[in-house]
C-alpha positions in Angstrom: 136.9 47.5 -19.4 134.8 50.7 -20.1 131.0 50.0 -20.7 131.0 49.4 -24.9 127.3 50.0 -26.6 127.0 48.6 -29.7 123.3 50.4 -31.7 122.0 50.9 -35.0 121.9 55.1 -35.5 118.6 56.1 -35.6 117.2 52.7 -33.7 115.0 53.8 -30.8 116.1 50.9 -28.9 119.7 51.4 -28.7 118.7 55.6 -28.5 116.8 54.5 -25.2 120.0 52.9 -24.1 122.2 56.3 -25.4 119.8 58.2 -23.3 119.5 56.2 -20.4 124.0 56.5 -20.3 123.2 60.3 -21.0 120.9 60.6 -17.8 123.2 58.8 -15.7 126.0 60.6 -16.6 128.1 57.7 -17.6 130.7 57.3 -20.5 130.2 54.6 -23.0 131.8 53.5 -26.4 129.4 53.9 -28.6 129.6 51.7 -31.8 127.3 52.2 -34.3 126.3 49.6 -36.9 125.6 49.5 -40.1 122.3 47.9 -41.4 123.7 48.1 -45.3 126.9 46.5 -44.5 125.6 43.7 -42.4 127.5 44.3 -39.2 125.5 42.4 -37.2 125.9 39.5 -39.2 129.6 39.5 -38.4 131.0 36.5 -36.3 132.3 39.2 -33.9 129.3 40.3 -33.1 127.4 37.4 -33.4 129.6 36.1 -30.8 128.0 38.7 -28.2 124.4 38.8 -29.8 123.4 35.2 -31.6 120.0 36.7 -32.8 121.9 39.2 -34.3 119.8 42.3 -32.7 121.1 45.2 -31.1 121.6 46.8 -29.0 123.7 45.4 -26.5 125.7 46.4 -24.1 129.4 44.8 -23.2 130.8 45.5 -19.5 133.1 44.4 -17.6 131.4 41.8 -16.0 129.5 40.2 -19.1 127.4 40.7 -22.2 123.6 42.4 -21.4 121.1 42.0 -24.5 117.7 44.5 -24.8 117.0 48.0 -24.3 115.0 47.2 -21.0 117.1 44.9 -19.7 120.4 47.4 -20.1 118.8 50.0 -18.6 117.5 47.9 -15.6 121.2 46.7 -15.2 122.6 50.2 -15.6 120.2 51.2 -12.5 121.7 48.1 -10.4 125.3 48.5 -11.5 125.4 52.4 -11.4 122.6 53.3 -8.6 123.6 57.0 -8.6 120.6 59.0 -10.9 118.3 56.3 -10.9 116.4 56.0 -14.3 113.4 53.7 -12.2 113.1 56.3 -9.5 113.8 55.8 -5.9 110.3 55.2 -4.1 108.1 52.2 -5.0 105.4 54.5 -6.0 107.7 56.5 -8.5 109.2 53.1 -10.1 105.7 52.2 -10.3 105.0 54.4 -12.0 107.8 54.9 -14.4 107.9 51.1 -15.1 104.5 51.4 -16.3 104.9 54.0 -18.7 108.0 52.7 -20.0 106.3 49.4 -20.9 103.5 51.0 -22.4 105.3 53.0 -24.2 107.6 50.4 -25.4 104.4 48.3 -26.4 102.2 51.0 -27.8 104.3 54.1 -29.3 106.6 51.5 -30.5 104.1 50.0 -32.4 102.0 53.0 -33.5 105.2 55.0 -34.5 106.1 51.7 -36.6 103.0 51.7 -38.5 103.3 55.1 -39.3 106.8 56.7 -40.5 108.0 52.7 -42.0 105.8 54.4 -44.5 106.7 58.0 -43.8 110.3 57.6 -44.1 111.1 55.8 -47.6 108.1 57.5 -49.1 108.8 60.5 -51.8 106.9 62.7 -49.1 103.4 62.9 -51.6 100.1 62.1 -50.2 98.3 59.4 -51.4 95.1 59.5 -52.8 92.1 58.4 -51.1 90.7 54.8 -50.7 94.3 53.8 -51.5 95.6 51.1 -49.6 98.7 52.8 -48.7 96.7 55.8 -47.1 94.5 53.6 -45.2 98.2 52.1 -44.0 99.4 55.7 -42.5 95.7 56.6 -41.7 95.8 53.5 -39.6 99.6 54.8 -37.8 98.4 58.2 -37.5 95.4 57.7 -36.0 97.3 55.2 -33.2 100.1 58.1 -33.0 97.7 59.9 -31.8 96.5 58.1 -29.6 99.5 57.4 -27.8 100.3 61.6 -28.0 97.3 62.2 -26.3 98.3 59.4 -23.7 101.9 61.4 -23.1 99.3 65.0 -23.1 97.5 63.6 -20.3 100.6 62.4 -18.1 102.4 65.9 -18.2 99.3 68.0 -18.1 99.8 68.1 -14.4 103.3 70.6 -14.8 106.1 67.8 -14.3 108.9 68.4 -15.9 109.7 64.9 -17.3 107.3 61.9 -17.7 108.6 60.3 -14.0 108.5 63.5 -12.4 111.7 66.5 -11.9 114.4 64.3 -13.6 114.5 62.1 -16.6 113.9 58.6 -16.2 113.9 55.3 -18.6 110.4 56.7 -19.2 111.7 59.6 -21.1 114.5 57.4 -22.5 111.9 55.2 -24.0 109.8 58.0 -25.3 111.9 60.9 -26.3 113.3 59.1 -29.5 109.9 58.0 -30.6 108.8 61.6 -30.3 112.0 62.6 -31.9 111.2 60.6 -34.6 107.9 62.1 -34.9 109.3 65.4 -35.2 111.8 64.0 -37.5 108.6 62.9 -40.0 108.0 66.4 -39.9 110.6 67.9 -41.1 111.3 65.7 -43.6 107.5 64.8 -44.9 105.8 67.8 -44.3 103.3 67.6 -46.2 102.4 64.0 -46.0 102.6 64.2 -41.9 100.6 67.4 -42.1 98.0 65.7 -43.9 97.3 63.1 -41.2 97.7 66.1 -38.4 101.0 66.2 -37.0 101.8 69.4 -39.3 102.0 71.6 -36.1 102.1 68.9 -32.9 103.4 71.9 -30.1 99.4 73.6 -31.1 97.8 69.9 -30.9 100.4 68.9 -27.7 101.8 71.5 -26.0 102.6 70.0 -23.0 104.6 67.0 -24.8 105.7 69.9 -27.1 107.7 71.5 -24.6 108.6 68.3 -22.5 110.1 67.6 -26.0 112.0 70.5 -26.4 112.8 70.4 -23.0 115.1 67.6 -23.9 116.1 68.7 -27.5 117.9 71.8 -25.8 119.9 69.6 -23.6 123.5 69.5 -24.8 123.9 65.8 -23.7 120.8 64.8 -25.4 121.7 66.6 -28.5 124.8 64.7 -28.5 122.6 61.1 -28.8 121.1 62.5 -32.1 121.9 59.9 -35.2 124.9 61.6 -36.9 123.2 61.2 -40.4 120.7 63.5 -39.3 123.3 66.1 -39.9 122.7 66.0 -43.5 120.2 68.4 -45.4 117.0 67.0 -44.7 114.4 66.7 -47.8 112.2 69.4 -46.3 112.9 73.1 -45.1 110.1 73.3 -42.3 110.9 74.5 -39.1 111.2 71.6 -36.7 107.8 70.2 -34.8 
C-alpha cells in the first residue's frame, strides 16, 4: 500500500504534511477534501479519522492522525532527509521552532486573514470592531515575522539550517498564506503593513521565495489558487 494523504487544499496542516512528503522526496496519494461537500463527514472517512479532522495519513502499517505526529512518523519510518535534523542540537532546535510556530503563527495568522479572506477586500473604518479584529492579527503577524527575521538573519538558508526541515514545512504555508492576503486584499493587508513584506522582511522574503521557486514546492500549492485572483498586485 502506497502512503495515501488525505488534506483540506489550502489547510496549513495537511500543506505541512504535503511539504514534509515534498522534502523527503517520497510519493503520496494525495486526496483532497471538500469542506462544502462534507467529506469528512463521510463514514469512510470517519472510519480512519472519528473527530472528523484532517489531515491524516494512511500507510501500510496503520492510520497516523495530526500534522506533527505524521511528520514525526515520516522521520522514523523514512530516516533518509530527516525533517528533525540529525544532531540533538539541530532537532533541538527545529522542534522548537516548529512548535512555536505551530502555537503562535497559527494562531496570529488565524486572527488575521479568517477576516482577510471572506472580506470584500475594503478597509474598515476606524474604532470599528472589525478593524480592531485585524488590527489585533496584524499586529501578532507581525510579531511572529519579526520572530522568523531574527532566526534567518544569520544567512541560513532554511529555518533548521542548509536543508528544509518540519520547521519550514510548518512555516512556509503560513507565510504563503500571508502572501496570498496580499495578492488578493491588497489594500486592506497594505493598510495594516504587509503591503510590501520583502522591504519590511527581507530575510524571510527571500527564505520565502527560496521555496516558492522550488518546482516540488510549487507543486504543493492548493489547485484553486490557479484561478484569477481578486487583485492584480505582484506577489509579496
Amino acid at each position: 500500500m502506497s502512503l495515501v494523504l488525505h488534506l483540506f487544499s489550502g489547510a496549513p496542516t495537511g500543506w505541512r504534511v504535503h511539504l514534509g512528503l515534498t522534502f523527503k522526496n517520497l510519493a503520496a496519494d494525495i486526496r483532497r477534501l471538500s469542506n462544502d461537500d462534507k467529506d469528512q463527514l463521510r463514514p469512510e472517512f470517519l472510519a480512519i479519522s472519528p473527530r472528523a479532522k484532517a489531515p491524516v495519513l494512511e500507510t501500510e502499517t496503520g492510520v497516523v492522525r495530526d500534522s506533527i505526529a505524521i511528520l514525526a512518523w515520516l522521520d522514523r519510518a523514512y530516516p533518509e532527509n530527516p525533517l528533525f535534523g540529525s544532531t540533538p542540537a539541530q532537532a533541538s532546535e527545529i522542534w522548537q521552532i516548529t512548535m512555536e510556530c505551530c502555537e503562535y503563527l497559527r494562531a496570529a495568522n488565524h486572527q488575521l486573514l479568517s477576516r482577510v479572506f471572506p472580506s470584500d477586500g475594503s478597509v474598515p473604518s476606524e474604532g470599528s470592531t472589525e478593524r480592531d479584529a485585524l488590527q489585533l492579527g496584524a499586529k501578532m503577524a507581525h510579531a511572529e515575522c519579526r520572530y522568523l527575521e531574527d532566526i534567518l538573519s544569520d544567512g541560513r538558508l532554511y529555518l533548521g539550517g542548509d536543508v528544509p526541515s518540519a520547521a519550514d514545512a510548518v512555516a512556509f504555508p503560513e507565510i504563503r498564506l500571508l502572501q496570498r492576503g496580499v495578492e488578493t486584499k491588497h489594500a486592506l493587508m497594505s493598510a495594516f503593513g504587509f503591503g510590501n513584506p520583502p522591504e519590511t522582511y527581507p530575510h524571510t522574503a527571500s527564505w520565502k521565495a527560496r521555496l516558492n521557486e522550488d518546482p516540488r514546492i510549487a507543486a504543493t500549492l492548493p489547485p484553486h489558487w490557479g484561478e484569477t485572483p481578486q487583485s492584480t498586485k505582484p506577489a509579496a
